[in-house]
SEZA-76933 format. One record per atom (N, C-alpha, C, O): z, x, y; residue in three letters; chain. Coordinates in pm, whole numbers. Each point is the difference from the previous one (the first is absolute). Example, Ala and Ser with C-alpha at 12.3 -4.5 7.8 and 13.67 -1.06 7.14 Angstrom:
! residues 2
pz|px|py|res|chain
780|1319|-569|Ala|A
0|-89|119|Ala|A
0|90|120|Ala|A
66|104|-2|Ala|A
-138|-139|107|Ser|A
6|82|119|Ser|A
73|-77|109|Ser|A
17|51|111|Ser|A
END
This chain:
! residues 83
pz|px|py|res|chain
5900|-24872|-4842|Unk|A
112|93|-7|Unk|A
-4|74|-134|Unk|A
0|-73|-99|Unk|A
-3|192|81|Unk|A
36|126|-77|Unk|A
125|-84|-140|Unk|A
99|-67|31|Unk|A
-144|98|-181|Unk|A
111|-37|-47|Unk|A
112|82|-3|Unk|A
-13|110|55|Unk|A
146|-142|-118|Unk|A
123|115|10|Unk|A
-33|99|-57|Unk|A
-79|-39|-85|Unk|A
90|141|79|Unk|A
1|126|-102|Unk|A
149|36|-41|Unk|A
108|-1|59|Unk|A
-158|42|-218|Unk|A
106|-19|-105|Unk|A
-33|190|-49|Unk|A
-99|66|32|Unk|A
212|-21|-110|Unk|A
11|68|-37|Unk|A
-2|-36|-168|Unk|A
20|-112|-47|Unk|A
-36|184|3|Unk|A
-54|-48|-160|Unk|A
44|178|-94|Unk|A
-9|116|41|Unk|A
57|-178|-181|Unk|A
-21|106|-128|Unk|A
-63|-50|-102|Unk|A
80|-83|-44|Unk|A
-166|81|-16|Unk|A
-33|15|-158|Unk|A
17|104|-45|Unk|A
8|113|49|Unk|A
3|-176|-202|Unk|A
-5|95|-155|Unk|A
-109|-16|-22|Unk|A
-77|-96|2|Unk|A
71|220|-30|Unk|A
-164|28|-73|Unk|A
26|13|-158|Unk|A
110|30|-47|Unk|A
-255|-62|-47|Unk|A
63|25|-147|Unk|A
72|82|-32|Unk|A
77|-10|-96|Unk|A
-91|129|187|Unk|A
110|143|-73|Unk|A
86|0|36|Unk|A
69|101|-18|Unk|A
-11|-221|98|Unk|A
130|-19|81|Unk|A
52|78|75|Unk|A
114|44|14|Unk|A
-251|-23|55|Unk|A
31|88|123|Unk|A
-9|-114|109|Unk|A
-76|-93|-28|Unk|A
151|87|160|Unk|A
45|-15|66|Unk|A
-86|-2|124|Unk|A
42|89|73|Unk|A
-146|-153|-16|Unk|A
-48|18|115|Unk|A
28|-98|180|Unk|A
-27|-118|20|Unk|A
78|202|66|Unk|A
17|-111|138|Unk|A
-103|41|67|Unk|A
-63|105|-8|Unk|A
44|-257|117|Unk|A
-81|6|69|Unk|A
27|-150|47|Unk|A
73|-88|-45|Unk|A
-189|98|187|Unk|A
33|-143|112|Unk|A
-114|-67|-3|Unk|A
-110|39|-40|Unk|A
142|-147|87|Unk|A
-147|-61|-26|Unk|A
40|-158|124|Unk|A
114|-45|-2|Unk|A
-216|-15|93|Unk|A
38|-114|-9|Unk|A
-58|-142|-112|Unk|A
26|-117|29|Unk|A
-104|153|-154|Unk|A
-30|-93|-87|Unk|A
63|97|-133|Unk|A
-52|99|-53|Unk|A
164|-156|26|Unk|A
64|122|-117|Unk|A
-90|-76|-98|Unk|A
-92|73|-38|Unk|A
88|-223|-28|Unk|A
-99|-9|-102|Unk|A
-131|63|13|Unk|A
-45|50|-103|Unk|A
-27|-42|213|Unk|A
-130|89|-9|Unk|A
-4|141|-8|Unk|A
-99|70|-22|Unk|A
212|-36|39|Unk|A
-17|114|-3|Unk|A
27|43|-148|Unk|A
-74|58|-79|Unk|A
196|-102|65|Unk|A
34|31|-181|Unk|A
-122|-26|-122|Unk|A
-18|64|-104|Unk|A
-63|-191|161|Unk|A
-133|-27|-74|Unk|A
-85|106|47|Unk|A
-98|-8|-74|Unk|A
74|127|173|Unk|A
-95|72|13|Unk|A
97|117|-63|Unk|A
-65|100|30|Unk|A
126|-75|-67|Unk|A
74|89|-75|Unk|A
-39|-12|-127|Unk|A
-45|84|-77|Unk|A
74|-227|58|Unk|A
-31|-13|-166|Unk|A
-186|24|-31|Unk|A
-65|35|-98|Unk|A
37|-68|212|Unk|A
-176|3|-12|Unk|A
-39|134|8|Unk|A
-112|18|47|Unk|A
171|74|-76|Unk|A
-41|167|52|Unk|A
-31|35|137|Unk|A
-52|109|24|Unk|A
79|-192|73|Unk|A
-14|27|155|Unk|A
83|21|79|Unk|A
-27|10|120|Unk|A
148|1|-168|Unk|A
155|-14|91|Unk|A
10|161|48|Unk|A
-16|12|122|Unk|A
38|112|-192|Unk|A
-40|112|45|Unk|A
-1|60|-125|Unk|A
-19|-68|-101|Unk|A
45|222|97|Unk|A
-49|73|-111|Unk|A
129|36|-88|Unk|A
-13|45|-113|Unk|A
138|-68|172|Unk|A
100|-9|-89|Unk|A
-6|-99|-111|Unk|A
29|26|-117|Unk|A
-72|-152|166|Unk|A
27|-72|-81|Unk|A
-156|-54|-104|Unk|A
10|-80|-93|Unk|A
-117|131|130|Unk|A
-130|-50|-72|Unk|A
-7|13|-141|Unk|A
-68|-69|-76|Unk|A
171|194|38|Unk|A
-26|10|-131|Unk|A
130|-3|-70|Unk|A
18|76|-96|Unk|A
91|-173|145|Unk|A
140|-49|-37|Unk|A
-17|-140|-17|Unk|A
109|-53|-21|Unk|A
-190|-16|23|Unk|A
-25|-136|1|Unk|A
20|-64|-138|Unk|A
-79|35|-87|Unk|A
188|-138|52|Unk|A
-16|-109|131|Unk|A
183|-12|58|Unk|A
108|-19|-55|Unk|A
-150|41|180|Unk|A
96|-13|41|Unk|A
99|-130|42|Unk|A
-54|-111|0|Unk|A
207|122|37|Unk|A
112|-147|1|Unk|A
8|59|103|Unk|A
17|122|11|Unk|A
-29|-213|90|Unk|A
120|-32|164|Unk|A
177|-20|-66|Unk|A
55|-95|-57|Unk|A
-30|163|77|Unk|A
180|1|-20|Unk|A
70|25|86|Unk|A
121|10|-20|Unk|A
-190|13|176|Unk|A
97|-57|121|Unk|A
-41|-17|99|Unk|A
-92|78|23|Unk|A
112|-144|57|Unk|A
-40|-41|139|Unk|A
77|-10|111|Unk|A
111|-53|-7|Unk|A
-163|105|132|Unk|A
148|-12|92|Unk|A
-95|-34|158|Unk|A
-91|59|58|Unk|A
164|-177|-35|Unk|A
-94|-10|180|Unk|A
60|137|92|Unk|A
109|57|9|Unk|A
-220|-42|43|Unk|A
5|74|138|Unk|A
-47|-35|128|Unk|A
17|69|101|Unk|A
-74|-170|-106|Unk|A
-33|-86|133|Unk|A
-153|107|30|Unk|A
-106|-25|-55|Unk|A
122|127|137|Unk|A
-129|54|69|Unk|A
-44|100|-106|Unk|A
52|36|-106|Unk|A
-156|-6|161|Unk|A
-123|154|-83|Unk|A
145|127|-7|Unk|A
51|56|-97|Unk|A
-22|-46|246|Unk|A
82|103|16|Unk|A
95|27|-63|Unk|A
15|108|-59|Unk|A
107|-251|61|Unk|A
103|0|-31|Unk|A
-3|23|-172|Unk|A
101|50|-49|Unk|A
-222|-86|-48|Unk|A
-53|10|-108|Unk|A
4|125|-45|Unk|A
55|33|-105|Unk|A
-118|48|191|Unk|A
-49|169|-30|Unk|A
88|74|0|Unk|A
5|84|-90|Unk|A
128|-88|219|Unk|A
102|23|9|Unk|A
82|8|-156|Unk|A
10|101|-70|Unk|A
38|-222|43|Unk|A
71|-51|-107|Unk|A
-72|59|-146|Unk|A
68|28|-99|Unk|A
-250|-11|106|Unk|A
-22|80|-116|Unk|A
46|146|-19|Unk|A
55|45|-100|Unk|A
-96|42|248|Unk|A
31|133|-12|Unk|A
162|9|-77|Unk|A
23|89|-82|Unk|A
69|-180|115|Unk|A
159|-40|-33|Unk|A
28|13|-166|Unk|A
47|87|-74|Unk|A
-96|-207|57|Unk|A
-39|23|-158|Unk|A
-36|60|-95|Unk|A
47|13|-113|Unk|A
-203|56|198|Unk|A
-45|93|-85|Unk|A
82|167|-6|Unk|A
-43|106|-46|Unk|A
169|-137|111|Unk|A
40|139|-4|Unk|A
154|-48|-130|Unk|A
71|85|-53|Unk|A
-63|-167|41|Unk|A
92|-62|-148|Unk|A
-19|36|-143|Unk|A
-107|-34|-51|Unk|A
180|87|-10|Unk|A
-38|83|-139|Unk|A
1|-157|-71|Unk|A
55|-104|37|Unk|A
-132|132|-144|Unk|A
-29|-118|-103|Unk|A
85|-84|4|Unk|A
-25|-120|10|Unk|A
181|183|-21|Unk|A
164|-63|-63|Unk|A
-31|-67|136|Unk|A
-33|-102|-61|Unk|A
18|74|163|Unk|A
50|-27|127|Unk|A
-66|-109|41|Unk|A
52|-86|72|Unk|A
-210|82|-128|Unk|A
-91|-73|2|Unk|A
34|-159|-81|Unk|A
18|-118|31|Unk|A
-23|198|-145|Unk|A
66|-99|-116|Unk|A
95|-95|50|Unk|A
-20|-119|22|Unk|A
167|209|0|Unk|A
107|-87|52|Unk|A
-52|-92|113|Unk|A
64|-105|2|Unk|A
-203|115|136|Unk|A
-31|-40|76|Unk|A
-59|-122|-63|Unk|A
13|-110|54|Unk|A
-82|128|-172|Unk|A
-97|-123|-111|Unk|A
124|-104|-52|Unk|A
-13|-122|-9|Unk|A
101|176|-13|Unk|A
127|-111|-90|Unk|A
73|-23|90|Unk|A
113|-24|-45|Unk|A
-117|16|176|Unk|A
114|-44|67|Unk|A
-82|-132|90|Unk|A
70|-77|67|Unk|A
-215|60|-72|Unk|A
-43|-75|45|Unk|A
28|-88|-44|Unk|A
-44|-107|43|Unk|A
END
């Protein structure tokens, strides 16, 4: 069976702000930090996981990113401290 997929943010050193889904959020955040995660983040490294949220399926994941990623920083943030 497929693991859950999670929705995920890190800070990058410039404290910029990146989301994205994953179902292995530690592997993925380690291929982030390894210069392989994508091209936003290869040369922001090293990046912190500072939130995590289940979404059960791929879908319900992608869904919930497009969601997020339309949240201005302030919105994001408040989404990071309320966890």
């Amino acid at each position: 069976m497929d693991q859950p997929w999670h929705l995920y943010i890190i800070r990058c050193n410039d404290d910029k702000l990146y989301t994205g889904i994953s179902n292995n959020v530690e592997k993925r955040v380690a291929a982030h930090n390894n210069g392989k995660g994508c091209r936003f983040t290869r040369y922001r490294c090293p990046v912190v996981l500072v939130y995590r949220e289940y979404c059960g399926s791929k879908s319900a994941a992608r869904r919930r990113e497009i969601v997020v990623k339309k949240l201005t920083r302030q919105q994001k943030l408040d989404l990071i401290e309320g966890m």
